[in-house]
C-alpha positions in Angstrom: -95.7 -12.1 61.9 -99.0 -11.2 60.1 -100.6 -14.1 61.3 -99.5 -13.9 64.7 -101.0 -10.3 65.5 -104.3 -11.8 63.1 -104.3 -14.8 65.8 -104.0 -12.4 69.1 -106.9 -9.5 67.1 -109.2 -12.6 66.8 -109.2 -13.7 70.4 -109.7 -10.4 72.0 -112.1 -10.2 69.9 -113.9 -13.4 70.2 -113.2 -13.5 73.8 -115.2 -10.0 74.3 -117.8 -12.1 72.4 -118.0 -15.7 73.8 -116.2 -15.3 77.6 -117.3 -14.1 80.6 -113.4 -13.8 81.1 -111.3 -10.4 80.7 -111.1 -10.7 76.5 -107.4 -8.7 77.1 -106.1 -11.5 79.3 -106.8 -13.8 76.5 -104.8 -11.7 73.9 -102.1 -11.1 76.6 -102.0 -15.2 76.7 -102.2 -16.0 72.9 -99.1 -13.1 72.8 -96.8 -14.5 75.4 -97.5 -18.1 74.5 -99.1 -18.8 71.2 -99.9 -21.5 70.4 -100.6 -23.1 73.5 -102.7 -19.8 74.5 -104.3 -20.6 71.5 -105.3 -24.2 72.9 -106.1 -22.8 76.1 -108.5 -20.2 75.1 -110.3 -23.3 73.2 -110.4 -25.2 75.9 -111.2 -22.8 79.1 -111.9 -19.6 77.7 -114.9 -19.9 75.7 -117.9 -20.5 77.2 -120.0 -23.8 76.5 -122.2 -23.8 73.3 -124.5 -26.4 74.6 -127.8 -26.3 75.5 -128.3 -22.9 73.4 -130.4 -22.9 70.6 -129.5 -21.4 67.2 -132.8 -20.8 65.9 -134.2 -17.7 66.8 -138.1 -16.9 66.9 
């Protein structure tokens, strides 16, 4: 149970982070439907990671 509510905290909060998309839907999703939320978030949710540069000047 702990790591279920762990699992839904971390992608509302990663979602306010790395999506242009409503971070609350994505905890609504990972609630109703974890583990598949969990895969969708992964997949549709976050925003691409490439073509941005990590080192900062």
């Amino acid at each position: 149970m702990v790591l279920f509510l762990v699992m839904v905290v971390w992608v509302y909060t990663d979602a306010q982070r790395n999506s242009d998309h409503p971070a609350f839907l994505w905890a609504i999703v990972v609630f109703l439907a974890p583990l598949l939320g969990l895969v969708l978030y992964f997949l549709l949710g976050r925003n691409s990671r490439r073509g941005r540069s990590t080192i900062h000047y």
